[in-house]
Each structure stands twice: as structure tokens, then as C-alpha cells.
C-alpha positions in Angstrom: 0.0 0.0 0.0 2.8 2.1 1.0 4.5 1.9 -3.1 0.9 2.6 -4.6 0.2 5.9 -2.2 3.6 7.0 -3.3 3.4 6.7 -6.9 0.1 8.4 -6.9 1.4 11.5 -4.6 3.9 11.6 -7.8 2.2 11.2 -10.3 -1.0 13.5 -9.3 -0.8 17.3 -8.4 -1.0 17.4 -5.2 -4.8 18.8 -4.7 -5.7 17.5 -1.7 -9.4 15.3 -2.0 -12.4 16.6 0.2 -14.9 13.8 0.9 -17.9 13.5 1.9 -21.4 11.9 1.9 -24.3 12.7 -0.2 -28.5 11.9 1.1 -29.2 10.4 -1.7 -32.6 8.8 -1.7 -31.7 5.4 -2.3 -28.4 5.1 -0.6 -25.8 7.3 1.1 -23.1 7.9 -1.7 -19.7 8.9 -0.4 -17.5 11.3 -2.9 -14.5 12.9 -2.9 -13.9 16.3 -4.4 -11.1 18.0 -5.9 -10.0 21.3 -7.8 -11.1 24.8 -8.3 -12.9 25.8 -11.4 -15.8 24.7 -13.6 -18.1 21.8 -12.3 -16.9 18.0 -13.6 -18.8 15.4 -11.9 -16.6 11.7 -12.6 -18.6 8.3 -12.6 -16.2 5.6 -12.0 -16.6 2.2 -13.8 -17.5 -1.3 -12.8 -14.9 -1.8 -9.9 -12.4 0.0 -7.8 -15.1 3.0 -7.0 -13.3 6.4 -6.6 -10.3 5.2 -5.7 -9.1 3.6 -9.0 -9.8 6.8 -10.7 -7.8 8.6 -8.6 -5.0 9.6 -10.7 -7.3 10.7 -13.2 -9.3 13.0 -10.2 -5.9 14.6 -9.4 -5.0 15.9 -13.3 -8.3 16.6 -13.9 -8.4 18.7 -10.6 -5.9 21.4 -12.8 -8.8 22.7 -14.7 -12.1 21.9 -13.0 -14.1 21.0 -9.7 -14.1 17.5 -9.9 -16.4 15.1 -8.0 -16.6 11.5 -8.0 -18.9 9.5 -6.7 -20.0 5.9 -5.8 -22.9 4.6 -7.8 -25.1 2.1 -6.1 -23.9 -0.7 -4.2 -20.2 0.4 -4.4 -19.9 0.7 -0.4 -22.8 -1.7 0.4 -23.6 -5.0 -1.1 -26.9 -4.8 0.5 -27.9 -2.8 -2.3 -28.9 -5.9 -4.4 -31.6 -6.8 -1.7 -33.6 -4.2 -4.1 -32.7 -4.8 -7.9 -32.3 -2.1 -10.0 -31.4 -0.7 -13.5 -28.8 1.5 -14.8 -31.7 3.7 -15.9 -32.0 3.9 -12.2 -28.3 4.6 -11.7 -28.4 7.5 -14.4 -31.4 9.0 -12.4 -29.1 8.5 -9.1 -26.8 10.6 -10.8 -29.0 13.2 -11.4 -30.0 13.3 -7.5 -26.3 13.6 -6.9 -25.7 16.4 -8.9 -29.0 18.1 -8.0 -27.9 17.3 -4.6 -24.4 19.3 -4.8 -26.1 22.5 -6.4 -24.7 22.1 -9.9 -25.9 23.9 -12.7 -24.9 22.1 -15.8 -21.5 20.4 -14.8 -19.3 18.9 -17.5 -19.7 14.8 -16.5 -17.0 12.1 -17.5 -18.0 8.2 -17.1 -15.5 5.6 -17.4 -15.9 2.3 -18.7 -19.7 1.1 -16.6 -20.0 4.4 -15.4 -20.1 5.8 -19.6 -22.9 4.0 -19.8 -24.3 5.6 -16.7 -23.5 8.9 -18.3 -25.2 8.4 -21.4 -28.1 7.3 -19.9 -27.9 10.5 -18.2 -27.9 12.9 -20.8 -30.4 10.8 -22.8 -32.8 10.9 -20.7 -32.4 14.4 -18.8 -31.5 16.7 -22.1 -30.3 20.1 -21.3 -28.7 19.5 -18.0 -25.1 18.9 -18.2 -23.0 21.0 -20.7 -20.4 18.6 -22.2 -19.7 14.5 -21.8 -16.8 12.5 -22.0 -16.9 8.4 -21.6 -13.9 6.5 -21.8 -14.0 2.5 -22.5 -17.4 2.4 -24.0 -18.5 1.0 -27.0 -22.4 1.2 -28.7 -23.0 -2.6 -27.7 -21.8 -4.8 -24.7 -19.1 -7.3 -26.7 -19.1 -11.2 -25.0 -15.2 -11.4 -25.2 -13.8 -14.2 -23.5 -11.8 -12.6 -21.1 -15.7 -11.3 -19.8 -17.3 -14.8 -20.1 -14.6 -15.7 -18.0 -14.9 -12.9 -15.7 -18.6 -12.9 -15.2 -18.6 -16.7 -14.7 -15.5 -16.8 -11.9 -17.4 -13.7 -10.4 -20.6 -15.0 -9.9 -19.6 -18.5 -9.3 -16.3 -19.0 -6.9 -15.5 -17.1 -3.4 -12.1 -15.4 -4.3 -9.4 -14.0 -2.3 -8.4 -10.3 -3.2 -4.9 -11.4 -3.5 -5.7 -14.3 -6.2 -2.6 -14.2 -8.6 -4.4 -16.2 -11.3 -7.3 -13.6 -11.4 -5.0 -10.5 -10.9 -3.3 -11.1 -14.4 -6.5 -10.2 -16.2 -5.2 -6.7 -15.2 -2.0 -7.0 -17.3 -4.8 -7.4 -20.2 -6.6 -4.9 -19.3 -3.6 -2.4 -19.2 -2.7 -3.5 -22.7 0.6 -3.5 -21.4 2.6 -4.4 -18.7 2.1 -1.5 -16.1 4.3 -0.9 -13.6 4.4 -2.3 -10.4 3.1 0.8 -9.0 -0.2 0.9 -11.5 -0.9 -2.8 -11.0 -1.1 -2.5 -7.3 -3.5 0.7 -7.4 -5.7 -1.4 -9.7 -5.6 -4.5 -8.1 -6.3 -3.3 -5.1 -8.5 -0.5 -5.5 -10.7 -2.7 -7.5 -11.0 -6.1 -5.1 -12.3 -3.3 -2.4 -16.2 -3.9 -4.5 -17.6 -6.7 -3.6 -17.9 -9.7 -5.8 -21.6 -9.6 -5.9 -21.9 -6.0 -7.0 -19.3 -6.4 -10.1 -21.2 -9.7 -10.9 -24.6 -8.0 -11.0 -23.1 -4.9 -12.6 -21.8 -7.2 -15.4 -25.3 -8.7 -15.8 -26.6 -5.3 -16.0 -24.3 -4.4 -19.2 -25.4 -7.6 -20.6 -28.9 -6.4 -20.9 -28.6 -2.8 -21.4 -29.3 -1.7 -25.1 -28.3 1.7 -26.4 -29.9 1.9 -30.0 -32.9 3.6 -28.2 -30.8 6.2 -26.1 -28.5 7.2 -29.0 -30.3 9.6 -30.9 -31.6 11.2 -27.7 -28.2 12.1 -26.6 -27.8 15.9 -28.1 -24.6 16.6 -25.4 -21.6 17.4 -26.9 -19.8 14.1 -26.1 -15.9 13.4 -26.6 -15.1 9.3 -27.1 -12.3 8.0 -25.2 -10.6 4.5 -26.1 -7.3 2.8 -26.1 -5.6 1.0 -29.2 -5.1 -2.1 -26.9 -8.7 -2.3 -25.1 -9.4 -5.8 -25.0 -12.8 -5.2 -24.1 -14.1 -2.4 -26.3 -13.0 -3.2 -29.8 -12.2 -0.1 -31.6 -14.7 -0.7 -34.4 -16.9 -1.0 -31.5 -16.1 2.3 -29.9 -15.7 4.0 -33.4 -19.4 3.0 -34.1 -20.5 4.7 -30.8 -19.1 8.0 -31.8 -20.8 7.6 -35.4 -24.0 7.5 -34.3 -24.1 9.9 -31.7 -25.2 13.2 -32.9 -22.7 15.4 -31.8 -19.4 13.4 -31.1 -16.0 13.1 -32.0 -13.3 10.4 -30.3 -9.9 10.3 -29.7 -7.7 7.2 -29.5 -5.1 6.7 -27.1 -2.5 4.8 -28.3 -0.5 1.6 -26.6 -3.4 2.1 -23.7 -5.9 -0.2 -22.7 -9.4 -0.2 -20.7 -7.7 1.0 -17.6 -6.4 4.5 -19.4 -7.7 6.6 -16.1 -4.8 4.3 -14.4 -1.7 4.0 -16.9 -2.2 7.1 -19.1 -4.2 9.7 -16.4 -2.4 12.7 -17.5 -3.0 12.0 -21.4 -6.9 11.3 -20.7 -7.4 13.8 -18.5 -5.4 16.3 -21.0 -8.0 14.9 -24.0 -10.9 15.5 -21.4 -9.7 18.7 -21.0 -9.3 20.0 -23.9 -13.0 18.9 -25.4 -15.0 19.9 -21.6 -13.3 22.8 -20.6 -14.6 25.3 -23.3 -18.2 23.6 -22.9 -18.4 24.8 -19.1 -16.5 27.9 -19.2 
């Protein structure tokens, strides 16, 4: 723990995080806070919660307010006693932002929480200024690496310190990251609960974003990596074509975990397209 804390006091900008807790009306959802300047409100993704996106936080903290939130079930598995959608995630979202007093924030999702964002802005138009997903494709892909996933998730007790399991990460880096960014992943991202990334992955399985497309009018920047192994880049290059005001930006020798191994580039990308949006 000590290595991972000290690469990410280099490699961030030093802006300290505020946290907090947010009445939400479903659940209590805990955020942290960083920056001075225009609103950006960050959904993470399907594990790891606010503290995988960390790096990403702390260079996106340069230009913006950024808050990042955990969705539903993040900090309580619990949560699953009362199934829901991410249709009810998105309008979680909208409580949260509504909840923090922000008039048309700039909002970034990553990987699952993309798909939160869209479903956002499709169905609440007008109320955030600019979008950016990262790791997101138009259609959930059944790769092997996530038949394998879903199935060891949902089916075997694992410890957070499995070695087998952890070397889906080098995959999902698209590289081999250094020691430092596999032990911020790896354990950021065994701190969700099984159960919660298991139902999350059944949730991407179902959702179907032909309807929500053409109802997203935000301007929307698409994030992906050359080396995603789980959003093909056909598959993320289709998402930006039939959005109706897009354009994307490829990341080269990156994978699904960009926020992680290439912060400073995504956040710079992110930057770039948002900040004249919310100015």
C-alpha cells in the first residue's frame, strides 16, 4: 500500500481530496472532491469505485471542480436486496448532482459508469454541458476474457490477493504497467464486492443503447485505447458515429484502464474537449 500511495502523490498534483457523503434517496453515496474551477462530476466504472480513478481525479483537478462519486452498491452489497437498472443509476446521478447545487457540470463516465453517463444525458437533455466516456462501445461485446470474468465472479469465493485472477489486469492495461499501476488497480478494484461487479456485469449484458443514442444531443468526446481488449475499436468508433454530436480520440499503446496508466493524457484529451463547454 505504501508503493501505490507513493506513486500516486507523484504522479497526481498534489490537490488535496475533500470527501464527503451525499443523502441520496436510495443510498448514502460517499465522494471525494477536488480542484477549483468549472463543475466535472466523474462516474467511476465497474470496480475499484473512486479510488481507481484517482489519478485521473488529481490531473483533472488542474482545470475543474471534480467530483466522483460511488454509484449504487459500491460501499454496500446490500444494495442488491432491491434490484435495479442503470436507468436507475443515471437518475441517481441526477439526485447527486442536483444534490451538490450544480448547474450544468461537464460529466465524464468511465468504462460502466459511460454508460451511466449516457443514460444520463439521454434521458435528462439540457442538464449537463459537455460529456466524456472513456471504455465504451455502442454494444456490450461477450469477449472471452468477460465470459470468464462474469462466470469466476458469480460463481467462486475469491481472495483479493488471487494471482491467477489478478493477471487479467496485465490485459486490461494493454501492457505491462508498472508495479506501482498494478497495485493501485488490483487493489482498488477487489475493495467492490464480488456480488456488486457480478450484478453490474449482468446489467451491461442487458442494457441496449440503440434507443438512447439519438436522444443524446450533449456534446460528447469518445475515449478509447488501441489495446482495449474489451471495447474493440470498431466497437467504440461506431458509438461516436451515431451519436449526434461526437467526435473520439484514440489513445494509443493504452488499454481499458487508461484513467490508471495514461491519467495525465486522458485527462489532458478530457480537458481539452470539456473545458470550453463549461467555461
Amino acid at each position: 500500500m505504501l508503493v501505490t500511495d507513493r506513486w500516486l502523490r507523484m504522479s497526481g498534483t498534489g490537490h488535496h481530496l475533500n470527501r464527503g457523503l451525499a443523502d441520496l434517496r436510495h443510498y448514502d453515496a460517499e465522494f471525494c472532491e477536488a480542484g477549483d474551477g468549472p463543475p466535472l462530476v466523474l462516474v467511476p466504472g465497474l470496480a475499484g469505485g473512486t479510488d481507481l480513478v484517482q489519478p485521473l481525479v488529481q490531473r483533472l483537478a488542474r482545470h475543474f471542480r471534480v467530483v466522483a462519486y460511488q454509484t449504487r452498491g459500491e460501499t454496500d452489497c446490500f444494495a442488491l436486496r432491491r434490484r435495479f437498472s442503470l436507468d436507475d443509476l443515471a437518475c441517481d446521478l441526477d439526485e447527486f448532482i442536483r444534490w451538490q447545487g450544480l448547474e450544468r457540470p461537464a460529466v465524464v463516465g468511465v468504462s460502466f459508469g459511460g454508460l451511466v453517463a449516457m443514460g444520463y444525458a439521454a434521458r435528462f437533455p439540457g442538464r449537463i454541458a459537455g460529456l466524456g466516456v472513456q471504455g465504451v462501445g455502442v454494444r456490450y461485446q461477450s469477449s472471452l476474457i468477460q465470459r470468464i470474468a462474469g462466470m469466476v465472479l458469480s460463481s467462486y469465493p475469491l481472495p483479493g490477493d488471487c494471482p491467477f485472477v489478478n493477471q487479467f489486469f496485465n490485459l486490461l492495461f494493454g501492457h505491462r504497467p508498472t508495479a506501482e499501476q498494478f497495485e493501485h488497480a488490483t487493489r482498488r478494484c477487489w475493495q467492490t464486492d464480488q456480488s456488486i461487479m457480478a450484478y453490474r456485469l449482468s446489467l451491461l449484458r442487458r442494457f441496449d443503447l440503440d434507443a438512447l443514442l439519438p436522444r443524446i444531443s450533449t456534446p460528447t468526446v469518445v475515449v478509447s485505447g488501441s489495446r482495449d481488449m474489451i471495447v474493440s475499436d470498431s466497437n467504440a468508433a461506431e458509438l461516436q458515429r451515431r451519436l449526434p454530436d461526437a467526435c473520439r480520440t484514440v489513445i494509443q499503446r493504452a488499454g481499458h484502464l487508461a484513467p490508471v496508466s495514461h491519467a495525465a493524457l486522458t485527462a489532458d484529451i478530457l480537458t481539452r474537449f470539456l473545458a470550453p463547454l463549461v467555461a
